[in-house]
C-alpha positions as CSV (number, residue, x, y, z in Angstrom):
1,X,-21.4,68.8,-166.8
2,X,-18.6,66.6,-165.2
3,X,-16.4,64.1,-167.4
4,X,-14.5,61.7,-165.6
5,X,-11.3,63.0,-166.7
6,X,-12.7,66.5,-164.6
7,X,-14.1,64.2,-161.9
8,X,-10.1,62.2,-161.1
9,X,-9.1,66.2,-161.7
10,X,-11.4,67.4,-159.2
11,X,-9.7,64.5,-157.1
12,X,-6.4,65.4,-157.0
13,X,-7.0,69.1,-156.0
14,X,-9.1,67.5,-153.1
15,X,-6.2,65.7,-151.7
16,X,-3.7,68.5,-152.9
17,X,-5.8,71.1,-151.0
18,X,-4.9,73.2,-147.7
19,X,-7.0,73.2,-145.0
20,X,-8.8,76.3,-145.9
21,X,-9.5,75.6,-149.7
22,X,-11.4,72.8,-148.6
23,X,-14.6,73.7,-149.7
24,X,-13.4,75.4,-152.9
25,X,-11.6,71.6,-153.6
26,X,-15.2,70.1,-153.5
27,X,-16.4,71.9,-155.6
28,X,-18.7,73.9,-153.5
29,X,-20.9,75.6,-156.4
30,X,-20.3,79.3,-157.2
31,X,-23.9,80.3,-158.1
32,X,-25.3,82.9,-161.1
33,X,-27.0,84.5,-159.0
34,X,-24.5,84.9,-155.9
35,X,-24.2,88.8,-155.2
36,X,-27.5,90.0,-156.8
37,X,-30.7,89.6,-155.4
38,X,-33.2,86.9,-157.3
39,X,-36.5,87.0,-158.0
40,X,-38.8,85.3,-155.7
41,X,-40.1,81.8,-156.7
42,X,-43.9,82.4,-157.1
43,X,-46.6,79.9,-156.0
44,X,-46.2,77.8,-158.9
45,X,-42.4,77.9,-159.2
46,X,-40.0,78.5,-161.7
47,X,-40.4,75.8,-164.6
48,X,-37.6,74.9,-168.1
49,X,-39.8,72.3,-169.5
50,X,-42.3,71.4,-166.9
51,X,-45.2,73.0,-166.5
52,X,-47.3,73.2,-163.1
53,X,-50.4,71.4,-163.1
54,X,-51.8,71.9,-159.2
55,X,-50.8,71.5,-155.5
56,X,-52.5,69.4,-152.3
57,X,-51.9,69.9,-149.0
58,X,-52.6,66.7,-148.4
59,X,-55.6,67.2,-146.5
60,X,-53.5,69.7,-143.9
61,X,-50.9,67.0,-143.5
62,X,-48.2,68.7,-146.1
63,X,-45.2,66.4,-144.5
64,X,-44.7,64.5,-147.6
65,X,-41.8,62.2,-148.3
66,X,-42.7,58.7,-150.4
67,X,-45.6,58.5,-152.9
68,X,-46.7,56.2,-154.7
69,X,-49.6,56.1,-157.7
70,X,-52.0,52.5,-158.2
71,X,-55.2,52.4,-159.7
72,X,-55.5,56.4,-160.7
73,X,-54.6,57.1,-156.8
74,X,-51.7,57.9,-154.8
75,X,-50.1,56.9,-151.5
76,X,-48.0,59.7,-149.3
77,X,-46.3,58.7,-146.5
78,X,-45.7,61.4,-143.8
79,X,-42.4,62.3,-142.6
80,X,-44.0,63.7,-139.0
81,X,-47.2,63.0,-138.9
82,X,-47.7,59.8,-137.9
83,X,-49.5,58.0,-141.1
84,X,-50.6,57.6,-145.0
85,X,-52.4,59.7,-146.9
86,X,-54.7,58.4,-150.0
87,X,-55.4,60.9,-152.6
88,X,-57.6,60.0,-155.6
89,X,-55.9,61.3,-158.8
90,X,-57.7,60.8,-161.5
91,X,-57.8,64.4,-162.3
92,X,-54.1,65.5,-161.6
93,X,-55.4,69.2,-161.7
94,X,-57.4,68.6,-158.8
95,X,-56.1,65.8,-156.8
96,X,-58.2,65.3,-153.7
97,X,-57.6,63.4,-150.0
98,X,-60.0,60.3,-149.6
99,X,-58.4,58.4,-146.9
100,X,-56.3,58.4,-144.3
101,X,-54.5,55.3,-142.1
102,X,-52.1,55.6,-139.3
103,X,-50.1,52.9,-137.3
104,X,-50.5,54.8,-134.0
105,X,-49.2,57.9,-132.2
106,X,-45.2,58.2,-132.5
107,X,-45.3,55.8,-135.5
108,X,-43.7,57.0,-138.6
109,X,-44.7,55.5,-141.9
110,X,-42.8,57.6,-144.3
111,X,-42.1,54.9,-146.9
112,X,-44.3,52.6,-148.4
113,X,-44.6,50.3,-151.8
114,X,-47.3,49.5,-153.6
115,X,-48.1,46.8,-156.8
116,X,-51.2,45.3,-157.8
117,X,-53.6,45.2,-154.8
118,X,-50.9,45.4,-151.8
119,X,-49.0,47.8,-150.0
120,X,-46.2,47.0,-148.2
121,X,-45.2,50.1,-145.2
122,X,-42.9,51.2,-142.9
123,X,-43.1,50.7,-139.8
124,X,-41.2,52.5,-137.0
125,X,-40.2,55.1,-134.3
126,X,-40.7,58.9,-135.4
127,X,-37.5,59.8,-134.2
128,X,-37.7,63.3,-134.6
129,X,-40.2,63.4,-131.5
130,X,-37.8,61.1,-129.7
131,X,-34.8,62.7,-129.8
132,X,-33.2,66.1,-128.7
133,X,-31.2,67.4,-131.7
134,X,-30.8,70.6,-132.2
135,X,-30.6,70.9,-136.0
136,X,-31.1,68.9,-138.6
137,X,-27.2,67.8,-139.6
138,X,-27.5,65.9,-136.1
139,X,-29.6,63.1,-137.1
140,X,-27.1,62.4,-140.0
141,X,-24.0,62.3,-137.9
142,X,-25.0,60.0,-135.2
143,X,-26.3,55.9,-135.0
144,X,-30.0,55.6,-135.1
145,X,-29.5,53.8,-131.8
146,X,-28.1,56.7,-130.3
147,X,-30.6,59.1,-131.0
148,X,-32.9,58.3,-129.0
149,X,-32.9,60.2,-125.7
150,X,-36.9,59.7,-125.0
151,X,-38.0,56.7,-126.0
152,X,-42.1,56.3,-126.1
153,X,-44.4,53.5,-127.0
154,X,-44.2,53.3,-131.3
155,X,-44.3,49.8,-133.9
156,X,-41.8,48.3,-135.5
157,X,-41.8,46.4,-138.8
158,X,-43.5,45.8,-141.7
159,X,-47.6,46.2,-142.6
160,X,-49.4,45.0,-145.3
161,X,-52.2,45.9,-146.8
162,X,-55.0,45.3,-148.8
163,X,-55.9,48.0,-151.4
164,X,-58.0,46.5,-153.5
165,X,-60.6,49.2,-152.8
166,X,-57.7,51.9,-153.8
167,X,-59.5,54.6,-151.1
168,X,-58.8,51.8,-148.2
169,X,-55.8,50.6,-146.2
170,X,-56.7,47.2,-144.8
171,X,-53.8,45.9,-142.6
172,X,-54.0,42.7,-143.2
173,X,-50.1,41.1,-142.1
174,X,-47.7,42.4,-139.3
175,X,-44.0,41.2,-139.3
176,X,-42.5,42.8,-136.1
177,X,-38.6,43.8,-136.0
178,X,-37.9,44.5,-132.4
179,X,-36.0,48.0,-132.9
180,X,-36.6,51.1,-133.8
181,X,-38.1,50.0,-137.1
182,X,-37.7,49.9,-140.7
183,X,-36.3,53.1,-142.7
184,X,-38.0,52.0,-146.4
185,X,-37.9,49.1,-148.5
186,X,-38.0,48.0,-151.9
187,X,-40.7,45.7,-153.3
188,X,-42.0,45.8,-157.0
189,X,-43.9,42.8,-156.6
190,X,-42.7,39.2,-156.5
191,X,-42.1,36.7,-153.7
192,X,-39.7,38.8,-151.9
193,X,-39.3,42.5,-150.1
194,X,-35.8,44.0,-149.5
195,X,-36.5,46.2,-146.1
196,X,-33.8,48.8,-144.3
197,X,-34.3,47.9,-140.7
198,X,-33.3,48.8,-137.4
199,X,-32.8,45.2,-134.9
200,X,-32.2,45.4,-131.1
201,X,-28.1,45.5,-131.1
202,X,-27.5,46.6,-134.3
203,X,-26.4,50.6,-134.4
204,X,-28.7,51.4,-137.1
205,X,-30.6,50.1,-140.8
206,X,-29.4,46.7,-141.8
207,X,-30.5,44.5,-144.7
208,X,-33.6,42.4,-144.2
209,X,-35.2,40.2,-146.9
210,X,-38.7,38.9,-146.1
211,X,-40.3,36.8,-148.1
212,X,-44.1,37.4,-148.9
213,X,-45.1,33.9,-150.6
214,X,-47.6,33.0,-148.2
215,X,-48.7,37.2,-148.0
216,X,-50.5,36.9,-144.0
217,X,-47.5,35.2,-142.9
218,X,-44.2,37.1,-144.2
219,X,-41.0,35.6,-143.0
220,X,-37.3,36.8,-142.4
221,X,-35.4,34.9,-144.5
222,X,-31.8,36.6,-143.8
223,X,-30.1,39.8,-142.4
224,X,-26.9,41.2,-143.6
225,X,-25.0,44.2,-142.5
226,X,-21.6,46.3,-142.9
227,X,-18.9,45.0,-140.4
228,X,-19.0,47.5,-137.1
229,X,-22.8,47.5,-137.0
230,X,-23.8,44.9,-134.5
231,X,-23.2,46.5,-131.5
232,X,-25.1,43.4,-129.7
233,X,-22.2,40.9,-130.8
234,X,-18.9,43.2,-129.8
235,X,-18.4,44.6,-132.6
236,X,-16.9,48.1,-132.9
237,X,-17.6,50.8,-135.4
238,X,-15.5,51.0,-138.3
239,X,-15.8,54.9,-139.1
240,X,-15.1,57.6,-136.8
241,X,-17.2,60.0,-134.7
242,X,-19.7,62.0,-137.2
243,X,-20.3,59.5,-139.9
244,X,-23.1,57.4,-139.8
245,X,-23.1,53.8,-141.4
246,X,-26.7,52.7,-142.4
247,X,-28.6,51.1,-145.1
248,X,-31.1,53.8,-146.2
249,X,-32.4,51.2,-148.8
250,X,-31.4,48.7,-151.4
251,X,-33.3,48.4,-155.3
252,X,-32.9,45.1,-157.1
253,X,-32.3,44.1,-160.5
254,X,-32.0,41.0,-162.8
255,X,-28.9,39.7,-164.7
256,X,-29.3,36.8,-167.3
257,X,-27.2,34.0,-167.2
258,X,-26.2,30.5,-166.5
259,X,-25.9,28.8,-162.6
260,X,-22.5,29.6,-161.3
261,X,-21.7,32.6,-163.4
262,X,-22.1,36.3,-162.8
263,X,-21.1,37.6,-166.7
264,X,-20.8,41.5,-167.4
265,X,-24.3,41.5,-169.3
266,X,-26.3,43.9,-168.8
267,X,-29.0,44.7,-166.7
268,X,-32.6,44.3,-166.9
269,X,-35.0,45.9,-163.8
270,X,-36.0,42.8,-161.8
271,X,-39.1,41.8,-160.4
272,X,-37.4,41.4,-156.5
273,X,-37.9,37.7,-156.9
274,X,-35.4,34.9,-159.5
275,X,-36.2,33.2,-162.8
276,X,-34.5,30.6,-164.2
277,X,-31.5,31.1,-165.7
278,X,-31.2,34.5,-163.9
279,X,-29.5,36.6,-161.2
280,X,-30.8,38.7,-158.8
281,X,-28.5,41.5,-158.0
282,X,-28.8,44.2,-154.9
283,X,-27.7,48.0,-155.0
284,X,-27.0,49.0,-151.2
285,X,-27.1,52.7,-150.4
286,X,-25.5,52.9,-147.2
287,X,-25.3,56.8,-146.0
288,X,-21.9,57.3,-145.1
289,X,-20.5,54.0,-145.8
290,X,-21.2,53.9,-149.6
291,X,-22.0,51.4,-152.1
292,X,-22.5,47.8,-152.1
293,X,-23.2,45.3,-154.7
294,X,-25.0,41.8,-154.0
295,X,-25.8,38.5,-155.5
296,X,-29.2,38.2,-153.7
297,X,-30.2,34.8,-156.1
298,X,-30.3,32.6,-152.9
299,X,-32.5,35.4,-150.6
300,X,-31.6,33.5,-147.5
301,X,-28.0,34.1,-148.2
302,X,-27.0,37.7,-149.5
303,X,-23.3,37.1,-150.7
304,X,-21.4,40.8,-151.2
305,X,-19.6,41.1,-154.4
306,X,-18.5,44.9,-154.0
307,X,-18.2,47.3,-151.3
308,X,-17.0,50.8,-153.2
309,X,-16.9,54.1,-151.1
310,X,-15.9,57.6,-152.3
311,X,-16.5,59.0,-148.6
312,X,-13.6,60.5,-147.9
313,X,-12.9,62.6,-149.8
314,X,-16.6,63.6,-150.9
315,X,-18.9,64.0,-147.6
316,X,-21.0,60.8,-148.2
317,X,-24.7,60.6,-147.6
318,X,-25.4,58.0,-149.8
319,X,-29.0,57.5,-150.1
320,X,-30.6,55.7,-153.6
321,X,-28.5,53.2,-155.9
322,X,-30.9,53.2,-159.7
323,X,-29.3,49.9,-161.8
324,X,-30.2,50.8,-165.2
325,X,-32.1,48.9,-167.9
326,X,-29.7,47.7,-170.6
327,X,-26.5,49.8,-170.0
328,X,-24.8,48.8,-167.2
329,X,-24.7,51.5,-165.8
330,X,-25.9,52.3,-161.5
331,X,-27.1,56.0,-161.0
332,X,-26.1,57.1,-157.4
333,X,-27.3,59.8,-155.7
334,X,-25.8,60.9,-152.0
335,X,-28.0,63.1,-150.4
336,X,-27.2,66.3,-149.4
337,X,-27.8,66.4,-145.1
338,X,-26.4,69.8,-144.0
339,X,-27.9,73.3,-144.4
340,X,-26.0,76.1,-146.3
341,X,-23.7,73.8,-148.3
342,X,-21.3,73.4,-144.6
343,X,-20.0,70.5,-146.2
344,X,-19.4,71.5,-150.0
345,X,-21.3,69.7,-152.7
346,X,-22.7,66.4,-152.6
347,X,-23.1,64.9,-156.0
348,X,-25.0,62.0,-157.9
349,X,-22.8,59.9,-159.6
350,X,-22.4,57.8,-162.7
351,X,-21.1,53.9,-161.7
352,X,-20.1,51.7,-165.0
353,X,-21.2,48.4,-163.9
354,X,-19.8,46.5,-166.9
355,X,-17.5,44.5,-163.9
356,X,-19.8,44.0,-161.4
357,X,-16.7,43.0,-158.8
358,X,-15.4,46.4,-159.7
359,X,-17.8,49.6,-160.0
360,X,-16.1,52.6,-161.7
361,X,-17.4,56.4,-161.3
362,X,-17.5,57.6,-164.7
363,X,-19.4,61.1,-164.4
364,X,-21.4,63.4,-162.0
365,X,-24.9,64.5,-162.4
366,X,-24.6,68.3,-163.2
367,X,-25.0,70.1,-160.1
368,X,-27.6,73.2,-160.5
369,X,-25.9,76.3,-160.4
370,X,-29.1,78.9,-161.8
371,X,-29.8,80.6,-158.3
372,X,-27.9,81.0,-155.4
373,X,-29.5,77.7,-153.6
374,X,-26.2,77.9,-150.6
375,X,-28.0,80.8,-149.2
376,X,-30.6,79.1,-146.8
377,X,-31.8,75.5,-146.5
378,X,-30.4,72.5,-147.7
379,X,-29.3,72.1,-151.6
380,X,-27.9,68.9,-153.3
381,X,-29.4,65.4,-153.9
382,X,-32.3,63.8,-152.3
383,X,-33.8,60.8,-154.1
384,X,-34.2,59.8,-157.4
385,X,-37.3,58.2,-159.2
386,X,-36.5,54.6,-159.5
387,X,-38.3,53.2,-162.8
388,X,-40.3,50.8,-160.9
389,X,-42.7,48.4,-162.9
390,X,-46.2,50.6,-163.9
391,X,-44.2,54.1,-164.0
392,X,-42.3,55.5,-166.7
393,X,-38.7,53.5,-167.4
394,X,-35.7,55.3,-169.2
395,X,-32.2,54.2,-169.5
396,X,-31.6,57.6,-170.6
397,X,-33.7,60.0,-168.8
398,X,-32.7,60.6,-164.5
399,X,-35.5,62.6,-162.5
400,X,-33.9,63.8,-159.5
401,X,-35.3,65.6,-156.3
402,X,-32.8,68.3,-155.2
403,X,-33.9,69.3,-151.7
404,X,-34.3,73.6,-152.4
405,X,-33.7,73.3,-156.2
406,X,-36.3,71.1,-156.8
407,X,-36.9,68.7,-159.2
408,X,-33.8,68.1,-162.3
409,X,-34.2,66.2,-165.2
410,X,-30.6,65.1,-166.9
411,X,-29.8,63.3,-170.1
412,X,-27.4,60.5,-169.6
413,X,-27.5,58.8,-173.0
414,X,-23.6,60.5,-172.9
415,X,-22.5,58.9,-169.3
416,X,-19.7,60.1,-169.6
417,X,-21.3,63.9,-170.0
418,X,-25.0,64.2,-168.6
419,X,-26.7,67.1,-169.2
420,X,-29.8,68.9,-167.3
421,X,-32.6,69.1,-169.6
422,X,-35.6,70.4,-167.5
423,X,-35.9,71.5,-163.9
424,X,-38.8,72.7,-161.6
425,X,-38.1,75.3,-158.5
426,X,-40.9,74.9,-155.9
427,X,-40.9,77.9,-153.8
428,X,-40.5,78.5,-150.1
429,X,-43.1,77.0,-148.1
430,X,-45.3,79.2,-145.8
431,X,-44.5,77.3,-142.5
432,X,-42.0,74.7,-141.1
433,X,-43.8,71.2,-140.2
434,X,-40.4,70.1,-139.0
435,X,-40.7,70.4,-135.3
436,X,-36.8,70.5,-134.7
437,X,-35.3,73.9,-134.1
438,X,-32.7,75.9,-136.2
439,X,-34.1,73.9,-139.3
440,X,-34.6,76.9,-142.2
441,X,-37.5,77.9,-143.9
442,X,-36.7,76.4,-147.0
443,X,-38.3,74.1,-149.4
444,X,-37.2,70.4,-149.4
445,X,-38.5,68.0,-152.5
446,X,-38.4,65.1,-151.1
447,X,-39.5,62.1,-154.1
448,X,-40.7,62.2,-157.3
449,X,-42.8,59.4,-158.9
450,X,-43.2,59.7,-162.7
451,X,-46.1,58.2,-164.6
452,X,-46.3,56.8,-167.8
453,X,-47.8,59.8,-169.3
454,X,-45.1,62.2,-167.9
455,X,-46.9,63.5,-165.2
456,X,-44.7,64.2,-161.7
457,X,-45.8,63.8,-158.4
458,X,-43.2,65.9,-156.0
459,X,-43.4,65.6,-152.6
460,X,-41.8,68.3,-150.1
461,X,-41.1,67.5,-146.4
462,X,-42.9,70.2,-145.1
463,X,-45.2,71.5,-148.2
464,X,-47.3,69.2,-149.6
465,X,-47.5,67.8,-153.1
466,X,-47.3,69.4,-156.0
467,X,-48.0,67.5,-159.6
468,X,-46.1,68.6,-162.5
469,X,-46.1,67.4,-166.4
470,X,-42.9,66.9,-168.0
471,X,-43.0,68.6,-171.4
472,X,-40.1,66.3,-172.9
């Protein structure tokens, strides 16, 4: 575990360090098992209070990133293949494709939200078959709008969908965003939908609120975006060469109190859209340029209350910003975007919120440190499971996807000293479905949803789904 005290330690030695103790200032993990060979991961992986319930390969489509459970089924968005897949759950020990919708050749719809009988999905360009990287760092050190180096016919926006027969996808709304498309969104319900999109001009993902009251006819309502992004306009980056500035998606919560006040009081997940006597607050994850806080009450005019960023010294990637029920408190994860830790550890942080004009990290997430995960692929943070309305909720319990080491489960009712409580290692998957070269045979959990029961749906980029129970 981390304290703060170890963290502003950890700090100092960063900026104290030469050159060549980089890494080792970081703190790049030193693993058990470094030096001595492991045993292999079996089938069902390695599990400390979760136990393996079954696996899908998702109908031969095992690209898996988001997924979402409604009605006793669940919706998996692809990461290169071009749709969604519909899986009836009902038995989580033998979870079955029924369905299958895609937007079109060159289309990615990785990220998708679903409440009550609609889905809301990403639409945009698969980027991976449109650009000429050759690894997988690349596409995480250079503007979206750069990436592209062959450009091919793909739609941009945002679909919805009818799912009121839960095995069916019936597009039913299309609001097109000329770009490259939207990177995911956040809608629990409610009147509006906060969207990470890509807009002719702009370098890459940008804030976009849509509103959804009249559902066949959603409607921009405002943009907002870091300074240096709109390229269109003349203006000029604001980082240097190799760090990208992007909104990779922004959750929403609910703060009581009067008109015209903003008190430290504590936090209550919102339903996207404002009640009286209430603020609605945004948590921006924005890859290399950090964290932002907003006062979304008015959606047609996002005011910014805090801008915090702890890249440099720590190597950024900030990817999913979880505001907390009740303790005022935002769980951050950055996620972890180069193979074979090249760029030391990324971390998941603990922000007190009590000041909302002034975030303070308080603690790290304990970073896994049971096998040697540096060796091959990539290890560190990759998303965490956000509490949405319908799952399970815990101000005290994080699940976390880790990339190669799985899935981690942490107490935080200490927030000043986590712990991990329960983990799940998938093992290596039999073949890459990642088209780019020089990408390693590795596993990469990619989401977790968590029901109410404590069943885990884990998703892997390029090996399928596997559903686990979480023994407590």
């Amino acid at each position: 575990m981390i304290t703060r005290r170890q963290h502003l330690t950890g700090l100092f030695a960063l900026a104290a360090a030469p050159f060549g103790s980089l890494a080792l200032a970081q703190g790049k993990p030193v693993q058990s098992g470094e030096g001595r060979a492991e045993r292999a991961v079996p089938p069902t992986g390695i599990g400390h209070r979760i136990r393996h319930l079954s696996y899908s390969d998702i109908g031969g489509r095992p690209d898996s990133v988001q997924v979402m459970l409604n009605r006793r089924h669940l919706y998996v968005g692809h990461m290169f293949s071009n749709g969604v897949t519909i899986l009836d759950a009902s038995d989580p020990r033998r979870v079955r494709p029924v369905g299958y919708f895609t937007a079109g050749d060159q289309t990615r719809t990785h990220h998708l939200q679903v409440a009550g009988d609609l889905l809301l999905l990403a639409n945009g360009a698969n980027v991976v078959a449109m650009q000429s990287y050759d690894n997988l760092r690349s596409y995480f050190e250079n503007a979206l709008a750069d990436s592209i180096t062959n450009r091919k016919k793909f739609r941009s926006g945002l679909s919805i969908h009818d799912i009121s027969r839960p095995a069916e996808m019936r597009e039913i709304a299309f609001l097109e965003m000329p770009g490259l498309g939207v990177n995911r969104l956040w809608w629990p319900g409610g009147r509006y939908a906060y969207v990470s999109a890509h807009f002719d001009g702009f370098t890459d993902h940008v804030l976009c609120v849509v509103d959804l009251q009249q559902i066949t006819k959603p409607e921009i309502v405002s943009r907002w975006w870091l300074p240096g992004m709109n390229r269109g306009a003349g203006e000029t980056p604001t980082l240097g060469p190799g760090r990208r500035v992007a909104l990779h998606h922004m959750l929403t919560t609910e703060v009581p109190g009067p008109a015209g006040s903003l008190p430290p009081n504590r936090l209550r997940q919102g339903s996207g859209g404002q009640e009286g006597g209430s603020h609605v607050l945004g948590f921006g994850a924005w890859r290399d340029g950090g964290l932002t806080i907003h006062d979304l009450t008015d959606a047609s005019t996002p005011r910014l209350l805090s801008h915090t960023n702890w890249s440099p010294p720590f190597p950024g990637g900030t990817h999913t910003a979880l505001p907390l029920h009740g303790r005022n408190l935002v769980v951050v994860a950055d996620e972890a975007n180069a193979e074979k830790c090249a760029k030391g550890t990324f971390h998941t942080w603990i922000v007190d919120m009590r000041v909302v004009e002034t975030p303070v990290t308080i603690a790290t997430l304990p970073t896994p440190r049971d096998r040697d995960y540096c060796a091959t692929g990539t290890f560190g943070p990759h998303n965490l499971h956000e509490n949405r309305p319908g799952s399970f909720r815990s101000e005290d319990t994080i699940f976390a996807t880790y990339n190669n080491a799985g899935v981690r489960v942490f107490d935080i009712r200490d927030a000043f000293a986590p712990r991990e409580i329960a983990y799940w290692v998938p093992p290596t998957p039999k073949r890459l479905i990642d088209p780019r070269p020089n990408v390693a045979l590795a596993a990469k959990s990619a989401d977790v949803y968590v029901s109410t029961d404590g069943l885990m749906y884990v998703t892997d980029w390029n090996a399928g789904l596997n559903v686990l129970e979480y023994l407590g």
